[in-house]
C-alpha positions in Angstrom: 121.0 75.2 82.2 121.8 78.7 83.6 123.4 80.7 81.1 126.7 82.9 81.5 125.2 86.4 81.2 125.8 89.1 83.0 122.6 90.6 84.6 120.7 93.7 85.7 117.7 92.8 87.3 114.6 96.4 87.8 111.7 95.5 89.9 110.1 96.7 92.9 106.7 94.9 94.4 106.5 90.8 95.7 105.8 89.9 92.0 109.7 91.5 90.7 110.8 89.5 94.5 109.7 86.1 93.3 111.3 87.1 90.1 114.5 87.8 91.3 114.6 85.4 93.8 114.3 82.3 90.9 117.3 84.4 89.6 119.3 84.0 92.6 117.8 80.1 93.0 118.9 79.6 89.9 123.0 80.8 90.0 122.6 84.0 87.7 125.1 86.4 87.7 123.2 89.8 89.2 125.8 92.8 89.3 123.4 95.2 90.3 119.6 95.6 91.5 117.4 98.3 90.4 114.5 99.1 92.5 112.3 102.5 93.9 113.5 104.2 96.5 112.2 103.1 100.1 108.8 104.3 100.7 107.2 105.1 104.2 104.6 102.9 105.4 102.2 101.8 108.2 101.6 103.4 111.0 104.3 105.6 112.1 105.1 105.9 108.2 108.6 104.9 108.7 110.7 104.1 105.5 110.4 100.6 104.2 112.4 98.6 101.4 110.5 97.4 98.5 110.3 93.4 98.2 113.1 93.3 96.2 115.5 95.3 98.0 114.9 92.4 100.9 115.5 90.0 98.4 118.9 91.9 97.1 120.0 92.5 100.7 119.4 88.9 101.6 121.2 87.3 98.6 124.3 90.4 99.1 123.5 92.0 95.6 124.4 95.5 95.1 121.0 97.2 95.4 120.4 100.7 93.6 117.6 103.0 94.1 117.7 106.4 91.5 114.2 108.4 92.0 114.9 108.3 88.3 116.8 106.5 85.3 116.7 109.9 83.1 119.4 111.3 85.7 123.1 111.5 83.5 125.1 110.2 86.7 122.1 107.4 87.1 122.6 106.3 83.3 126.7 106.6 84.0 126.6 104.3 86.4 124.9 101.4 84.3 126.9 102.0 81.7 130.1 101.5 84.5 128.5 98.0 85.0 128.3 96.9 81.6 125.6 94.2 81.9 124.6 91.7 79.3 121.2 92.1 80.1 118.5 93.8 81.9 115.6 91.4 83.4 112.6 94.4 84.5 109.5 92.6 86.2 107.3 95.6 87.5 109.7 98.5 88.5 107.4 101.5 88.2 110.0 103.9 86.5 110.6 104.8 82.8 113.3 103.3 81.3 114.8 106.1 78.8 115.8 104.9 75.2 119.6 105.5 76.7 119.2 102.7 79.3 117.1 100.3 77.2 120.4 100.7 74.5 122.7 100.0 77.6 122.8 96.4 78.0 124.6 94.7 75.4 121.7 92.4 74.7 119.3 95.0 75.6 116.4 94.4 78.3 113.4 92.3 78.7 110.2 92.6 80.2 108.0 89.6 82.0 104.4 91.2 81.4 101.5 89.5 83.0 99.5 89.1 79.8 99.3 87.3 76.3 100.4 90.1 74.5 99.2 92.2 72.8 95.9 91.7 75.0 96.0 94.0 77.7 99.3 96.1 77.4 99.6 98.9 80.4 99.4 98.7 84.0 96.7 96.6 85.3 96.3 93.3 83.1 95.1 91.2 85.6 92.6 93.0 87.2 91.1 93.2 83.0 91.5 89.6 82.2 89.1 88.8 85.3 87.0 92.0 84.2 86.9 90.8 81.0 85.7 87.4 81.6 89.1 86.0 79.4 89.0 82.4 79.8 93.2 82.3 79.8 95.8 84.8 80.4 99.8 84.0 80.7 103.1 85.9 80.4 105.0 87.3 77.9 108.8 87.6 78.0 109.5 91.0 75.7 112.2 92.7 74.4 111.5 95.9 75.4 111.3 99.5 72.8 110.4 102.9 73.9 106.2 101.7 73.5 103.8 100.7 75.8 104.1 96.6 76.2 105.0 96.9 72.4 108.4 95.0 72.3 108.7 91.8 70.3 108.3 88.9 72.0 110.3 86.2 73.1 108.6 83.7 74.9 104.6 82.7 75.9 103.3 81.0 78.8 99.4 80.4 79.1 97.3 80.1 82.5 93.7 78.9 83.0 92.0 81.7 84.2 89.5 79.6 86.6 85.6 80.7 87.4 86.8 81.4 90.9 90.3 82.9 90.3 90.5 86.5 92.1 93.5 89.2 91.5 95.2 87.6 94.1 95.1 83.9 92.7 95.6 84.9 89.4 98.5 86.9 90.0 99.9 84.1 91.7 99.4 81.7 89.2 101.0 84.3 86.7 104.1 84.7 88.9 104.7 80.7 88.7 104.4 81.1 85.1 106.7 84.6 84.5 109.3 82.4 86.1 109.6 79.3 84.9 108.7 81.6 81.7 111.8 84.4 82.7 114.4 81.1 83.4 113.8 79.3 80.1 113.8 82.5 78.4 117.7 83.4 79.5 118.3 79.6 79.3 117.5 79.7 75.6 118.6 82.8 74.8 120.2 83.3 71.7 117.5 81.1 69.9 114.3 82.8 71.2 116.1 86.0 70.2 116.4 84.8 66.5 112.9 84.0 66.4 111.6 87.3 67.9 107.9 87.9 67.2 106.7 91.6 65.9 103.4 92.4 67.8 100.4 92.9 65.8 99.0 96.3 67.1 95.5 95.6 65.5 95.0 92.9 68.4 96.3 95.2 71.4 94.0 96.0 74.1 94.7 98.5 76.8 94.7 97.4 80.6 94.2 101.0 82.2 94.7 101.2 85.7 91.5 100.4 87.6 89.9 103.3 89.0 87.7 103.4 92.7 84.6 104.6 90.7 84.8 100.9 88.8 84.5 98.8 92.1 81.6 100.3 92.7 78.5 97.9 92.3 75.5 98.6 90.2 73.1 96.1 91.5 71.0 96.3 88.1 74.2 94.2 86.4 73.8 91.2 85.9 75.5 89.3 88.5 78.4 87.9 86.5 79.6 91.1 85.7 79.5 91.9 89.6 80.9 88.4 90.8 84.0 89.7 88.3 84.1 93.2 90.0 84.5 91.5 93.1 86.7 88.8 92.2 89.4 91.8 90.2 89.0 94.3 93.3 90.1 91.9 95.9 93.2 93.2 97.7 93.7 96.6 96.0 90.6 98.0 94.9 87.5 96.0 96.7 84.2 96.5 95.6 82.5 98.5 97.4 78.2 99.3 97.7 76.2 101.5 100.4 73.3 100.5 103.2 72.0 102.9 105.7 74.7 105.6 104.9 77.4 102.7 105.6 80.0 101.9 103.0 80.9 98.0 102.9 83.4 96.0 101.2 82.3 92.9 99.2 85.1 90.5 99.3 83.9 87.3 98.4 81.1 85.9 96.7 79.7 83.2 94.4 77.2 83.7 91.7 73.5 81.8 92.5 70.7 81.0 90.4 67.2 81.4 92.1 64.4 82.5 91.0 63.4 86.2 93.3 61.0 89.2 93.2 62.9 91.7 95.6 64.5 94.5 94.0 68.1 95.1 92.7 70.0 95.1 95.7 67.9 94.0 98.4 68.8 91.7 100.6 66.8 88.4 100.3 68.1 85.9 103.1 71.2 86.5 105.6 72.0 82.8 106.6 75.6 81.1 107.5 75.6 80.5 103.8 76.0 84.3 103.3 74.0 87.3 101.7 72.0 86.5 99.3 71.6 89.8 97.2 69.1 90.0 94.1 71.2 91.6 90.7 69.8 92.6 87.6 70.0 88.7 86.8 70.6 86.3 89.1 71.9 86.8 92.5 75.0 87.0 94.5 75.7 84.7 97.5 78.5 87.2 99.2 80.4 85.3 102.3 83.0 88.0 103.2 82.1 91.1 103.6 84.6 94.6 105.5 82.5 97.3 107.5 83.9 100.8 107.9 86.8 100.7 109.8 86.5 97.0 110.4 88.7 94.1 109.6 87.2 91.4 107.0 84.5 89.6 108.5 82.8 86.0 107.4 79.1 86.1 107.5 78.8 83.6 109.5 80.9 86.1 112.4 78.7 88.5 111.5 75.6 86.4 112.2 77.8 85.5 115.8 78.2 89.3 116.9 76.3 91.4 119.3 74.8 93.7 116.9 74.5 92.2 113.2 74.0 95.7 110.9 72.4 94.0 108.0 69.1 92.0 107.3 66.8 90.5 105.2 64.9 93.1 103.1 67.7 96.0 103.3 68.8 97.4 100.2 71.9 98.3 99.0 72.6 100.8 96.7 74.7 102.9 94.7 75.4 106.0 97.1 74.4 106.8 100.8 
């Protein structure tokens, strides 16, 4: 049942959006939307609202968008509204300790984890590294730490065998808001029952960096199928052939028995590439060339001039 408070909602990418938009499904009372100024993008780099500024527009919320919430006037202004409550789902700014003491009932976080595994910036993308069998969302009450709030409300996810960044954020969106809406519905009781952290079980999900998503073909080739499954759609993995850089996008793990080197390219069939690891092999089916959109291996098999073949090797640099 949709409570009477007041809120604030802070978020910027498609994953606040969805948030804010079960906010607005549900009848909550938004007074204002926090979210990072317009950006430019594509090819004439014009200016282009974040996701939740289309979602604020479309449902007539008042939308605001400071460069940054340590500005006096900025910090006025939410005081001026008086919310009960702050919902923040991915904003990208610091929230100083003069905001977070702004709402009367404070302000809450969803966080894509089971904290306190994988506090910080990129918990998805380290669950799948990882090889964690479940991941979830936390609802937290949020302090001046990293992820370090106590916490109000758990929901669990099956992290599956072929789950990639994109999936599994998906399937932790679903769960932050059915999560998010029981957690206001329920309010006052979850906030009696607040959990403290324990900071001896915290891990630290540090933003992924280009040099990780770069294959090591002597890896075994679980670790690689992860690296591929965690990079798709923001960091892809990535490997060399014939001074060419290519995108690995998709790929399933295969158990053969092979003498070819790490790397080398055993059989290119409309199955895919079968590529020799460390241990085991990789069967990759979706593959980007330089410059290229995403191609199928079977298209590549269909076009004039197929780059790659049986017995090239792929490697680390060019």
């Amino acid at each position: 049942m949709k409570s009477s408070l007041r809120l604030c909602f802070a978020g910027t990418p498609d994953f606040s959006a969805a948030h804010l938009s079960a906010l607005v499904s549900a009848g909550y009372n938004i007074d204002a939307v926090y979210t990072q100024p317009d950006r430019p993008s594509g090819r004439g780099k014009k200016l282009q609202p974040s996701p939740v500024k289309k979602v604020a527009l479309a449902a007539g919320l008042e939308v605001k968008q400071p460069i940054s919430l340590k500005d006096i006037d900025t910090q006025q202004e939410l005081a001026s509204i008086a919310p009960d409550l702050m919902v923040v789902v991915a904003y990208g700014l610091i929230l100083p300790q003069v905001v977070l003491d702004t709402p009367k009932l404070g302000c809450i976080n969803v966080h894509a984890s089971l904290l306190p595994r994988w506090r910080g910036a990129a918990p998805v993308e380290r669950a799948l590294l990882a090889g964690d069998p479940i991941s979830g969302v936390t609802i937290m009450k949020m302090d001046a730490g990293l992820d370090t709030g106590d916490m109000l409300y758990k929901k669990q996810v099956i992290i599956s065998p072929e789950d990639n960044r994109m999936s599994l954020t998906e399937k932790l969106c679903d769960a932050g808001k059915m999560a998010l809406l029981h957690t206001l519905s329920n309010y006052s009781e979850l906030n009696n029952k607040a959990q403290t952290q324990d900071d001896s079980l915290s891990t630290y999900a540090e933003k992924l960096e280009k040099s990780e998503s770069l294959l090591k073909w002597q890896e075994p080739a679980e670790k690689l199928h992860r690296i591929i499954r965690a990079g798709l759609g923001r960091a892809p993995a990535f490997s060399f052939i014939n001074g060419m850089r290519i995108q690995l996008l998709e790929a399933s793990i295969e158990q053969t028995e092979f003498s070819e080197a790490p790397g080398a390219i055993i059989e290119i069939s409309k199955r895919g590439l079968l590529i020799a690891c460390g241990e085991s092999c990789l069967l990759v089916t979706r593959i980007a060339l330089p410059g290229k959109k995403p191609w199928t291996i079977t298209d590549l098999l269909n076009s004039r001039t197929a780059p790659l073949k049986a017995g090239f090797i792929l490697s680390q640099n060019y």
